[in-house]
VOBA-1610 file (N, C-alpha, C; in pm, whole numbers, padded with zeros to 5 digits, always signed):
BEGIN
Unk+07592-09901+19546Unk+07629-09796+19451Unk+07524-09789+19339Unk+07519-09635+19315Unk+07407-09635+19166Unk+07462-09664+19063Unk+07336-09667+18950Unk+07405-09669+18854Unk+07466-09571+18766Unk+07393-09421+18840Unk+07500-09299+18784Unk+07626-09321+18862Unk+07624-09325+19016Unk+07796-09374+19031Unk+07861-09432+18991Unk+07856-09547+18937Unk+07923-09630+18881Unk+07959-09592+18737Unk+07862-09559+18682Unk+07859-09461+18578Unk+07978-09350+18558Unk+07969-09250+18663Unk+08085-09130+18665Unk+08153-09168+18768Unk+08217-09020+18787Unk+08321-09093+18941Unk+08226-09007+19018Unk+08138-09031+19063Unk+08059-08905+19129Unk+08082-09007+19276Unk+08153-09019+19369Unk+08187-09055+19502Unk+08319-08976+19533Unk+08295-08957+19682Unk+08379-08907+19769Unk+08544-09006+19729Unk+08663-08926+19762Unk+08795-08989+19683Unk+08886-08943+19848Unk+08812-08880+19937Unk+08880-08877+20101Unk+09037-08823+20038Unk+08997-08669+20020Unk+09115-08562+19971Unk+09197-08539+20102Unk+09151-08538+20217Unk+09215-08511+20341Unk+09173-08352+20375Unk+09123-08286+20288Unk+09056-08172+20339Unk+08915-08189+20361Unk+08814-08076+20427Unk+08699-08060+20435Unk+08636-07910+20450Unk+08490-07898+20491Unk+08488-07796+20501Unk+08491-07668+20579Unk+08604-07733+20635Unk+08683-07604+20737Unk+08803-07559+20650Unk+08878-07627+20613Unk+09008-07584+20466Unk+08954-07530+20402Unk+09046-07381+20414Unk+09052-07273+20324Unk+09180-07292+20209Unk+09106-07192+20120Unk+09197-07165+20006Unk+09330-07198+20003Unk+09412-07117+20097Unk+09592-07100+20106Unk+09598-07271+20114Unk+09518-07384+20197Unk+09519-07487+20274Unk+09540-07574+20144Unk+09453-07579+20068Unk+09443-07714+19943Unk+09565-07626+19861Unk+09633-07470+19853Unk+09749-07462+19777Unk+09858-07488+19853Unk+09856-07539+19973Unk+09980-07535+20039Unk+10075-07601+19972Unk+10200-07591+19917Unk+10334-07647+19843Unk+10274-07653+19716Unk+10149-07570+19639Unk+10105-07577+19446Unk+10210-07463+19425Unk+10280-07468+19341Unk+10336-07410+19270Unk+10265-07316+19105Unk+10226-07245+19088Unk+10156-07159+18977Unk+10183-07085+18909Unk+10324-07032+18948Unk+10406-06959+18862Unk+10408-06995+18720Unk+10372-06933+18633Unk+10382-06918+18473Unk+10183-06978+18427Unk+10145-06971+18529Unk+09991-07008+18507Unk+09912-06901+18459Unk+09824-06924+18421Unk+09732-06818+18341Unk+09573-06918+18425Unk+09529-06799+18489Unk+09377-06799+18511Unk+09254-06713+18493Unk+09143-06653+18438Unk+09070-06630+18394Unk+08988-06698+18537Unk+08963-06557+18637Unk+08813-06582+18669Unk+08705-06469+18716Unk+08589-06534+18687Unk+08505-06408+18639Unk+08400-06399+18767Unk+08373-06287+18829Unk+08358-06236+18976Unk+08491-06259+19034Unk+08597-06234+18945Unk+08696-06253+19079Unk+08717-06092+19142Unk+08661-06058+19162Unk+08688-05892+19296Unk+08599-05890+19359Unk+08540-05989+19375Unk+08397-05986+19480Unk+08360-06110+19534Unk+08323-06145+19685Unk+08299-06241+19731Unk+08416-06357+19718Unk+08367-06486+19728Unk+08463-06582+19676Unk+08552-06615+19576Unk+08445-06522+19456Unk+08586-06485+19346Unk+08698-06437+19395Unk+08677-06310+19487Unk+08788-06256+19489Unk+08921-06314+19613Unk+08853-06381+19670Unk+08942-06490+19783Unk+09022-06571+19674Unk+08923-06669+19588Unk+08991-06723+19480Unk+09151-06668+19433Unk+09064-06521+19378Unk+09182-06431+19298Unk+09306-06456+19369Unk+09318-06402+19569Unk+09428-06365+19614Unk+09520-06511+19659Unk+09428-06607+19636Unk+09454-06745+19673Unk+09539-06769+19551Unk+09524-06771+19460Unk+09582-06846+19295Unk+09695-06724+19285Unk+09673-06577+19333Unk+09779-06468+19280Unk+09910-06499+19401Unk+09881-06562+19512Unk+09984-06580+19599Unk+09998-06749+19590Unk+09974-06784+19518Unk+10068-06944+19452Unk+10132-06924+19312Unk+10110-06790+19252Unk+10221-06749+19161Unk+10129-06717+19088Unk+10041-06736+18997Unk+09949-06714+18902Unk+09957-06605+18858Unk+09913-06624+18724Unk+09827-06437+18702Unk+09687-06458+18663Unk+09639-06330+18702Unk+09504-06323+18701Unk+09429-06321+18638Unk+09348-06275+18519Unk+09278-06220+18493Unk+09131-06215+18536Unk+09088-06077+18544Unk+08954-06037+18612Unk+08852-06025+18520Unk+08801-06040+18442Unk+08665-06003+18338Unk+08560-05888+18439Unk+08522-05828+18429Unk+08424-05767+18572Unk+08349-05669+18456Unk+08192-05679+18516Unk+08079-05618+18456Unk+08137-05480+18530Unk+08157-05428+18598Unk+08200-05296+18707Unk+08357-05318+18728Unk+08392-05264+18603Unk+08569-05266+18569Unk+08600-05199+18653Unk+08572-05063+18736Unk+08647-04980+18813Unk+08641-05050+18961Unk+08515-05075+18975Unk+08478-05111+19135Unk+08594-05295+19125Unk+08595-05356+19027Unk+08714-05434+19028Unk+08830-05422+19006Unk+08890-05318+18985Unk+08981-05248+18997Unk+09034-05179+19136Unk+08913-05139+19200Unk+09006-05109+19335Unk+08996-05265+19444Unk+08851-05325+19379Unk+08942-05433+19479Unk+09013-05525+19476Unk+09085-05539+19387Unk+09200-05601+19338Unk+09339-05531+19363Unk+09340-05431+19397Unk+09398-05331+19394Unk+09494-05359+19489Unk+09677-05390+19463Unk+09769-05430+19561Unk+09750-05588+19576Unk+09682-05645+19513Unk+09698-05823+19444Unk+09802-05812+19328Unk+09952-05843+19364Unk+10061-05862+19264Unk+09983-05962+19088Unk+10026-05971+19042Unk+09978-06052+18881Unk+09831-06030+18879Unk+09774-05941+18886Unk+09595-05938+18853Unk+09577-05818+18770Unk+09503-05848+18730Unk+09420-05776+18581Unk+09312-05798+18540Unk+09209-05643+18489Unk+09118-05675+18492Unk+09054-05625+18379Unk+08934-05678+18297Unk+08919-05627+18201Unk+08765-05647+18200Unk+08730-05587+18122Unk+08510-05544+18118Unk+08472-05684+18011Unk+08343-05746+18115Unk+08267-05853+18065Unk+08161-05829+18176Unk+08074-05833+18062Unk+07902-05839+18135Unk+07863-06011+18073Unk+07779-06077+18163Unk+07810-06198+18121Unk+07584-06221+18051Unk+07531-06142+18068Unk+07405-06091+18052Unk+07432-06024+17908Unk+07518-06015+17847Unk+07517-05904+17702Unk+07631-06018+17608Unk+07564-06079+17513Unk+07655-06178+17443Unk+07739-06087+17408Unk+07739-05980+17299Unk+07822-05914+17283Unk+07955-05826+17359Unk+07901-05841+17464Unk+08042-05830+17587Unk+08110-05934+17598Unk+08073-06056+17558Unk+08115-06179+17610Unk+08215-06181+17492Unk+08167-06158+17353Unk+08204-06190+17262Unk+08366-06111+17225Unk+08328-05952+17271Unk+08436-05849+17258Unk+08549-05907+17385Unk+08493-05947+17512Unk+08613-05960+17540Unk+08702-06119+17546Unk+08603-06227+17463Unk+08685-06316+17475Unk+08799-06277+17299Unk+08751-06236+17223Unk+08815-06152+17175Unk+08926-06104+17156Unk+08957-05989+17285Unk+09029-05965+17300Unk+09131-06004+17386Unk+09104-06121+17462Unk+09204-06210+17523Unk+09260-06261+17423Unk+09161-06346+17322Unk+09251-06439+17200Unk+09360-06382+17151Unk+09329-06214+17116Unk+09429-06128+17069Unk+09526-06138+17125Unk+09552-06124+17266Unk+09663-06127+17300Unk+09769-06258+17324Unk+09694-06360+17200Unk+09789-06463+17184Unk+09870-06525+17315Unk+09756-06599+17466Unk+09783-06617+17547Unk+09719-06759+17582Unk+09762-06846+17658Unk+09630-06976+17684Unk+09609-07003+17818Unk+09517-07034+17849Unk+09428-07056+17969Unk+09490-07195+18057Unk+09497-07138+18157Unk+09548-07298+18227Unk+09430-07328+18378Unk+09336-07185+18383Unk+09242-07229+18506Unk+09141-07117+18429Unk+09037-07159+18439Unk+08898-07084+18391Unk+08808-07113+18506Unk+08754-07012+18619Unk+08652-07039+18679Unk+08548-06927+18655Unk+08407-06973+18647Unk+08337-06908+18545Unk+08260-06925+18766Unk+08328-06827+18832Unk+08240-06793+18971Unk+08130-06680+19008Unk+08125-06585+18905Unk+08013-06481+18866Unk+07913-06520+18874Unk+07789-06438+18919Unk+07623-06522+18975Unk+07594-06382+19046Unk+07414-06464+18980Unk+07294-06343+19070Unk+07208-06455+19122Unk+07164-06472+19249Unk+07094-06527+19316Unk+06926-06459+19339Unk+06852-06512+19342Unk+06697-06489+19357Unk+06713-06400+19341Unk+06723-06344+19240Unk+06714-06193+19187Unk+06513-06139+19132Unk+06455-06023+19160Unk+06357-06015+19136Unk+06358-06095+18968Unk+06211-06086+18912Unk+06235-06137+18717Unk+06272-05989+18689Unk+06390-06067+18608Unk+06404-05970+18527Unk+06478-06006+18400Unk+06485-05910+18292Unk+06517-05968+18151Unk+06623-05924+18107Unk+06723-05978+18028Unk+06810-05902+17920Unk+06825-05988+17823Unk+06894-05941+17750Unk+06942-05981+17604Unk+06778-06009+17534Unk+06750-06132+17474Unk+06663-06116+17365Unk+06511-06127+17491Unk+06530-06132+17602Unk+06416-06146+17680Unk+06457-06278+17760Unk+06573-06299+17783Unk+06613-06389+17860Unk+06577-06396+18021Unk+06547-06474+18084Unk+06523-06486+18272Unk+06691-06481+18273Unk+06731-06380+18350Unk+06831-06312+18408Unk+06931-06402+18468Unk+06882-06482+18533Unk+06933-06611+18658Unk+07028-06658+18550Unk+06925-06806+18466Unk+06984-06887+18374Unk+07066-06806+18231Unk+07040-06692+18189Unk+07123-06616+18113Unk+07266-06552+18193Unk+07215-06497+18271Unk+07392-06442+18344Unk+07474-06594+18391Unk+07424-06669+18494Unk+07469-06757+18528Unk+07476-06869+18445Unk+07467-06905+18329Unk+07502-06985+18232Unk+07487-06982+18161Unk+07434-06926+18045Unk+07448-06867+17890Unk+07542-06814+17901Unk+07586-06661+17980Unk+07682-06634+17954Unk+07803-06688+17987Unk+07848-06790+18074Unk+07944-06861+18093Unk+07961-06951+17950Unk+07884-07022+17946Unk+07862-07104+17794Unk+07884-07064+17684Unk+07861-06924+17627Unk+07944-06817+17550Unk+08090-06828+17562Unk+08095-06792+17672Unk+08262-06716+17716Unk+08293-06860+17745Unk+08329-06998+17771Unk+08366-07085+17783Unk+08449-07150+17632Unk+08267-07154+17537Unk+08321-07132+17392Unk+08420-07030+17326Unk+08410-06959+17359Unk+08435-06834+17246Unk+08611-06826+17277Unk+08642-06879+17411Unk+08746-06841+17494Unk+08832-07027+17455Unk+08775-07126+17394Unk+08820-07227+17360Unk+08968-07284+17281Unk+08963-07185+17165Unk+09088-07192+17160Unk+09219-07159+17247Unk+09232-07095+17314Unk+09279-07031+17448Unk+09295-07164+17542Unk+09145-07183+17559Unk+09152-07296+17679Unk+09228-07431+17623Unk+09185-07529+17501Unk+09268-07640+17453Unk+09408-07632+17480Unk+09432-07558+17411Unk+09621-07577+17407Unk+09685-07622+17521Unk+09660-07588+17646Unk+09696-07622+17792Unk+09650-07703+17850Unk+09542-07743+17807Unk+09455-07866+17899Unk+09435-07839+18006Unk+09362-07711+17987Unk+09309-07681+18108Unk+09196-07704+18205Unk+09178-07681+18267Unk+09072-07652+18416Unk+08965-07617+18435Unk+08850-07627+18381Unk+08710-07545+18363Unk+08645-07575+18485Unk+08621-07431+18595Unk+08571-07465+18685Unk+08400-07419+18719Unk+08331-07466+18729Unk+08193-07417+18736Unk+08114-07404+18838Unk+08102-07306+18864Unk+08054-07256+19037Unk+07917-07251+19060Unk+07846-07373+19102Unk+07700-07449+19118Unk+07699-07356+19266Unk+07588-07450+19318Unk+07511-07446+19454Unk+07471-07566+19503Unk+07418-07552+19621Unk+07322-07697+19674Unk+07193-07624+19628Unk+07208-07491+19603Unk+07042-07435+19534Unk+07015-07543+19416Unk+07096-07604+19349Unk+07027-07650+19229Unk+06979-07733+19288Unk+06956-07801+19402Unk+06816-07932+19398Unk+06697-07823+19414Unk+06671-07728+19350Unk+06566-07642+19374Unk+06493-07661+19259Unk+06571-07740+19134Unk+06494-07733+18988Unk+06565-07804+18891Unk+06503-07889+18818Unk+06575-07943+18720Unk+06571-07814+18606Unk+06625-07866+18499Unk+06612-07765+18376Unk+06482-07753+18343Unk+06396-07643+18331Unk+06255-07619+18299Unk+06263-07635+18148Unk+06275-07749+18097Unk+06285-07759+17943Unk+06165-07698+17873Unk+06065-07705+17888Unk+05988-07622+17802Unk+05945-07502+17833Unk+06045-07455+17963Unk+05987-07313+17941Unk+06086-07237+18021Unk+06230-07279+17980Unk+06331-07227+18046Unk+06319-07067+18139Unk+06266-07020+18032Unk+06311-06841+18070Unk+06166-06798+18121Unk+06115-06866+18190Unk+05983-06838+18272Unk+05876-06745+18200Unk+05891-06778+18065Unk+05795-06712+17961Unk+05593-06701+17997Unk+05612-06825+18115Unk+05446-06850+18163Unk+05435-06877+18328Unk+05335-06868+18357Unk+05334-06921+18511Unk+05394-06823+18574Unk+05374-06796+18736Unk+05440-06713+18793Unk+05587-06728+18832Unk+05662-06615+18850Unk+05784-06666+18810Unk+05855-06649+18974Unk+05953-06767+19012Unk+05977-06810+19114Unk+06110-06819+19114Unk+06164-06694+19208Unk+06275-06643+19211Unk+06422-06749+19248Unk+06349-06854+19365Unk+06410-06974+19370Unk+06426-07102+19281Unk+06336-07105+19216Unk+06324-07182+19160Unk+06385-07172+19021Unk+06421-07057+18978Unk+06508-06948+18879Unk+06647-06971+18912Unk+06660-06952+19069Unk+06804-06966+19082Unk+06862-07167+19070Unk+06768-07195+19123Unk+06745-07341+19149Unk+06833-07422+18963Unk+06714-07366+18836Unk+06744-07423+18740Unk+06871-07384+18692Unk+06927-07257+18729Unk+07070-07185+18674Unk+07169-07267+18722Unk+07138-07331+18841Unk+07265-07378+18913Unk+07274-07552+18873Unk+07164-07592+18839Unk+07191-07714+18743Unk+07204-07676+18689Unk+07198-07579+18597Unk+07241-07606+18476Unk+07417-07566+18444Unk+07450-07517+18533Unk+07606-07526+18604Unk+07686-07635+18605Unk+07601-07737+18674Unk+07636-07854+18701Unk+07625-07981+18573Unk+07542-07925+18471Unk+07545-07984+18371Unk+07641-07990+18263Unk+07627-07824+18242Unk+07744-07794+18151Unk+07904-07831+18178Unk+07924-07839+18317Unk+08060-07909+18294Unk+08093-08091+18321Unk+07977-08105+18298Unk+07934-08294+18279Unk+07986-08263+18075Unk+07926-08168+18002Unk+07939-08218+17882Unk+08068-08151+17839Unk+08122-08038+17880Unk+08238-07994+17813Unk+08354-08044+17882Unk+08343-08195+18037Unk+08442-08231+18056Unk+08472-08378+17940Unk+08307-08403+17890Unk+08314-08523+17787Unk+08389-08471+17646Unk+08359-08343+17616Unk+08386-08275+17508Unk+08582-08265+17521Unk+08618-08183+17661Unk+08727-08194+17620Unk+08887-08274+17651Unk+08800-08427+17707Unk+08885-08528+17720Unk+09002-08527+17625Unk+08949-08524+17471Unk+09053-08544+17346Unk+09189-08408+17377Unk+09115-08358+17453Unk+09235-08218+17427Unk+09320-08249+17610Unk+09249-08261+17652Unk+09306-08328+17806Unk+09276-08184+17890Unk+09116-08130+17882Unk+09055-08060+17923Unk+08940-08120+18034Unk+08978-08057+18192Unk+08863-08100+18244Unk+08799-07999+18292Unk+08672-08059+18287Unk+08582-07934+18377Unk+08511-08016+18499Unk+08483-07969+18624Unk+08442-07969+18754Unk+08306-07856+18751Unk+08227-07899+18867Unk+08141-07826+18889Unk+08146-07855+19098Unk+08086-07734+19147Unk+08098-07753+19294Unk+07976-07689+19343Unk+07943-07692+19483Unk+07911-07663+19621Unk+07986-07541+19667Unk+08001-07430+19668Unk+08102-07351+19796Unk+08079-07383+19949Unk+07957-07405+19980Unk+07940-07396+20104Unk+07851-07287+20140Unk+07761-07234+20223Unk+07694-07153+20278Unk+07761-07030+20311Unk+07777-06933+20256Unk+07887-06820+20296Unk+07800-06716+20263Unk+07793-06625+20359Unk+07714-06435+20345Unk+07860-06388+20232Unk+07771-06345+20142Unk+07869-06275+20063Unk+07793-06141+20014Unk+07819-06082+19881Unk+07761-05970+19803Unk+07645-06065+19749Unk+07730-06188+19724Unk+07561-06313+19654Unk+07438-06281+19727Unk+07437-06224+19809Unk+07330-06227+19900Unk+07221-06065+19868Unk+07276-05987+19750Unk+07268-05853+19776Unk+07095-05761+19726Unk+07012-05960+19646Unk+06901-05920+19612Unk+06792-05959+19734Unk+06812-05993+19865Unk+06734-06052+19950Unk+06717-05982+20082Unk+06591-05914+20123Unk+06559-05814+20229Unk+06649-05899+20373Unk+06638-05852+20437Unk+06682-05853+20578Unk+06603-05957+20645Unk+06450-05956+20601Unk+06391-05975+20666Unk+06378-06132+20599Unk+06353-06159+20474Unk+06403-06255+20387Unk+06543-06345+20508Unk+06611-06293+20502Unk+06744-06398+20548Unk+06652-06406+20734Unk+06633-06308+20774Unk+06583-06377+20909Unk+06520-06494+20875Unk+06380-06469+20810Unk+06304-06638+20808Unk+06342-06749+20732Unk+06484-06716+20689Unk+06530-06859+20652Unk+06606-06885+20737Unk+06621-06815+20856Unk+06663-06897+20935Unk+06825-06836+20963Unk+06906-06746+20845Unk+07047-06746+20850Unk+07088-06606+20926Unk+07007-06508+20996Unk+07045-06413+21069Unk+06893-06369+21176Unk+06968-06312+21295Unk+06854-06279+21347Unk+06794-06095+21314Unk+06745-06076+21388Unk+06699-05902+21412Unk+06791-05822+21331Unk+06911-05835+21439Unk+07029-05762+21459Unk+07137-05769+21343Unk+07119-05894+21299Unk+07185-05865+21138Unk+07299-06015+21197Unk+07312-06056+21331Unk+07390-06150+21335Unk+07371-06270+21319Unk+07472-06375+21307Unk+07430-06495+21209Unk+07389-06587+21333Unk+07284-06663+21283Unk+07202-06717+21417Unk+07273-06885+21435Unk+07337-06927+21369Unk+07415-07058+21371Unk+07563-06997+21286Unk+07668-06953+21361Unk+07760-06918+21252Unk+07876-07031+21215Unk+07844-07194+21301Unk+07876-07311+21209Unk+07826-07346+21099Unk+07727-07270+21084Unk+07676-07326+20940Unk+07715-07259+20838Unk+07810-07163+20870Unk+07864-07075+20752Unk+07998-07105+20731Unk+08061-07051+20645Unk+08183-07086+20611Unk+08239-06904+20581Unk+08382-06895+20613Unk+08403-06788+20588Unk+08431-06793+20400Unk+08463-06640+20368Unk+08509-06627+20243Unk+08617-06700+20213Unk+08712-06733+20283Unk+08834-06786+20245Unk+08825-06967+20282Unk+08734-06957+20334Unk+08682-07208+20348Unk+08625-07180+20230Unk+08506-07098+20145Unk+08444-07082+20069Unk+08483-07136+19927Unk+08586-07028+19921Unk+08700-07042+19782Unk+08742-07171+19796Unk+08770-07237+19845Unk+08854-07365+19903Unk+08804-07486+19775Unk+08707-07483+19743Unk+08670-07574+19688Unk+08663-07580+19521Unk+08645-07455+19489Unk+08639-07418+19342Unk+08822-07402+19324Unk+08915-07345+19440Unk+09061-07376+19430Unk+09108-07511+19378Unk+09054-07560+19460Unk+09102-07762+19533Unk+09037-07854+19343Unk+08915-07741+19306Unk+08928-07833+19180Unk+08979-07794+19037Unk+09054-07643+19088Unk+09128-07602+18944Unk+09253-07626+18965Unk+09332-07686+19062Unk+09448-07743+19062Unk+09513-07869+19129Unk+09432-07892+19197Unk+09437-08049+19291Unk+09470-08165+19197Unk+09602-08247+19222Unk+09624-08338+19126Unk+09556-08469+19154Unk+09473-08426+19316Unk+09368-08563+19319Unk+09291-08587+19232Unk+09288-08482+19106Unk+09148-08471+19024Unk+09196-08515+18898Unk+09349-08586+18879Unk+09382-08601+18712Unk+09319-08719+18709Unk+09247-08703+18593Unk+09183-08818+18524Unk+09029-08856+18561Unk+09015-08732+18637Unk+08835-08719+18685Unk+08777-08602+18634Unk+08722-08645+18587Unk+08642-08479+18532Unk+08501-08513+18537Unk+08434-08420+18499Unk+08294-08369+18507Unk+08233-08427+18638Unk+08293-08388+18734Unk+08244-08478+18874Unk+08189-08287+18952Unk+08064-08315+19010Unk+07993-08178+19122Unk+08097-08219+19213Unk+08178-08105+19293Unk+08242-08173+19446Unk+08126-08034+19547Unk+08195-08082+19666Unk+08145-08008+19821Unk+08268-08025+19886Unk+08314-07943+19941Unk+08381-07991+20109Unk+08505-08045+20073Unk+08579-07943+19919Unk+08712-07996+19882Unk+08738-08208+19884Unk+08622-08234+19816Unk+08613-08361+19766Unk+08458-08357+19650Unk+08499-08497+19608Unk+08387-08529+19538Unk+08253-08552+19580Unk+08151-08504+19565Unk+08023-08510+19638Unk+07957-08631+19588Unk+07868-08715+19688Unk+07794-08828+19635Unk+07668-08758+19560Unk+07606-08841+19520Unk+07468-08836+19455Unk+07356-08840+19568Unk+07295-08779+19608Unk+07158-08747+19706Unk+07042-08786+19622Unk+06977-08887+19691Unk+06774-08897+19635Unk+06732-08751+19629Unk+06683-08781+19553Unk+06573-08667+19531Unk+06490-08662+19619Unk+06460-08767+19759Unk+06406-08732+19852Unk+06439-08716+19971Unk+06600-08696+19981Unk+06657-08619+20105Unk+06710-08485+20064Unk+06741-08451+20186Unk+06773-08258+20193Unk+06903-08278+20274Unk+06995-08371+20180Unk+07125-08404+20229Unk+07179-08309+20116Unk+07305-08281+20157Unk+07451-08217+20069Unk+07445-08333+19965Unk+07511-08289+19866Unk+07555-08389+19698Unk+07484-08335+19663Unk+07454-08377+19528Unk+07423-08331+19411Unk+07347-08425+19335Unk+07220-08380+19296Unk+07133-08470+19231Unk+07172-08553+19072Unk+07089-08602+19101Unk+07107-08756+19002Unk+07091-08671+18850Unk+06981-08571+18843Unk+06926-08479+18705Unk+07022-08427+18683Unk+07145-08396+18751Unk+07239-08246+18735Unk+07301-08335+18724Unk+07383-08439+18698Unk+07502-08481+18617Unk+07475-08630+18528Unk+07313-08648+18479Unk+07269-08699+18401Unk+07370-08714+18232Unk+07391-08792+18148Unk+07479-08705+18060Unk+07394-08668+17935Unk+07318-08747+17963Unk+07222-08717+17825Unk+07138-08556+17824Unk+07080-08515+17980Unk+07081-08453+17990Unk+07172-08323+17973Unk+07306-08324+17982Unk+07381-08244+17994Unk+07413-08208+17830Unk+07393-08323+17713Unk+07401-08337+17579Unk+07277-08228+17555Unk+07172-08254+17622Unk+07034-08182+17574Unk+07070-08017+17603Unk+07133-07993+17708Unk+07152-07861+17752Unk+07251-07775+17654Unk+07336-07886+17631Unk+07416-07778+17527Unk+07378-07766+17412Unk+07310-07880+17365Unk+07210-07827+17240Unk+07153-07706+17244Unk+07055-07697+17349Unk+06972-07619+17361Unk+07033-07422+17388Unk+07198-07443+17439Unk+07256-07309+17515Unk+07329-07273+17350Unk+07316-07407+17281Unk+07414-07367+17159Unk+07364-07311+17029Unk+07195-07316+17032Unk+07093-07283+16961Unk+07119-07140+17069Unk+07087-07111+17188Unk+07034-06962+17217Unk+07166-06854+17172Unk+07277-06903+17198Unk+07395-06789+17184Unk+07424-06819+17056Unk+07374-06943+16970Unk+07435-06927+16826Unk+07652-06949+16895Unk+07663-06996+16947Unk+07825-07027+16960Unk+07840-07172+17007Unk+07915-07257+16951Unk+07953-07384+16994Unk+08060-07403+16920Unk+08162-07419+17056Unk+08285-07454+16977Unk+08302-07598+16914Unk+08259-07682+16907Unk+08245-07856+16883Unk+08144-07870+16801Unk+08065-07811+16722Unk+08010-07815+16643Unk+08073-07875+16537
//
């Protein structure tokens, strides 16, 4: 054993599921009625499996969606769901609608922050931000904060929806937002998704006192809308479709509904009381992988804690918001 294992609980805990268990599977006999969840991409892809998974164990929903209407119809005939406008790229969206949740004097009992742009060409928003690490975690890191009072009171669930992309990059500390050098669309997505995996290493340390955990995961390999910045021809030579558009190993995929399974299994699984800030895969806890295999887990950099201390420094200087300050 390492000494980050030993360190966290970062080892497998043999949940009895894997990654063939879908969603309905890790809720079978959860009860959710009177729950409040908050998750953001939930009408698209695995969010939205999520959504119908947590809305048929009783839950209610809420949807945040940059494209309020187009999440609106697909949510559409999901009993307890609701949806309301958040761009997670525009602090000030983040800001108006955590906002207006607070307003409605309600608290959070599952937060999965599953929204993401993958190898997206460069591109910029807010003050000149790289797109990747701003949508996919600034703005979660905003709306995580801002949405805090909400979240404490319940001791809730912070779920954070990584990749196995993050062994693609540690945090580019001195030059996060690809301000120099040519800019490398993987390697963009690579640092966003540690830094996924970081942030809920420090806000599960942060909100022990309140009996707040946060998780970070793996989904698994799944064709989704995630896929919607990458040519055709792109997914042939990696290997995940041929000519014809069909999937050239379709064991190596997981459907939408095994997908969800895992970001489910860690916003309500009572295998998880008293573990927090642990990366899982495969509806369990994922080990730690060398940095010189191209095995599943999750690297040693991405649930570092000092590191994960440095990151929120650094996300709490760019949005100007930290609730623990």
């Amino acid at each position: 054993m390492t000494t980050a294992q030993h360190r966290t609980a970062q080892h497998k805990i043999g949940s009895g599921f894997g990654r063939r268990s879908s969603a309905d599977d890790v809720l079978a006999g959860v009860d959710l009625t009177g729950k409040l969840a908050v998750i953001t991409g939930g009408y698209s892809g695995l969010g939205l499996e999520t959504t119908r998974a947590l809305a048929k164990a009783g839950a209610r929903v809420v949807v945040p969606a940059r494209r309020r209407a187009v999440a609106g119809e697909a949510v559409a005939g999901i009993d307890g769901v609701e949806v309301d406008e958040l761009d997670l790229g525009d602090l000030d969206s983040v800001r108006a609608f955590a906002d207006r949740f607070l307003a409605s004097g309600r608290t959070i009992d599952i937060l999965i922050d599953s929204a993401a742009i993958m190898a997206c060409p460069e591109t910029r928003v807010g003050p000149g931000w790289e797109a990747q690490f701003a949508t996919n975690h600034l703005g979660h890191f905003a709306l995580v904060n801002r949405l805090w009072p909400a979240i404490a009171p319940g001791g809730a669930r912070v779920v954070s929806v990584s990749s196995t992309g993050h062994h693609n990059s540690d945090i580019r500390w001195d030059d996060p937002h690809w301000n120099s050098g040519e800019y490398d669309k993987w390697a963009a997505y690579g640092q966003a998704k540690t830094a996924n995996v970081l942030f809920a290493v420090q806000l599960d340390a942060f909100g022990k006192d309140h009996g707040v955990q946060a998780f970070s995961l793996h989904p698994g390999g799944i064709l989704t809308p995630l896929q919607r910045h990458l040519a055709k021809e792109e997914m042939v030579e990696r290997g995940w479709i041929d000519e014809n558009g069909a999937l050239l190993d379709p064991e190596a995929f997981k459907t939408p509904e095994q997908g969800a399974a895992t970001q489910v299994w860690a916003a309500t699984s009572p295998q998880l009381s008293g573990i927090g800030g642990v990366y899982c895969e495969d509806c369990d806890i994922a080990e730690i992988t060398p940095a010189d295999s191209e095995r599943a887990g999750v690297r040693g950099y991405a649930v570092d804690p000092a590191s994960a201390a440095r990151l929120w420094a650094l996300s709490a200087e760019l949005t100007g918001v930290d609730a623990f300050a």
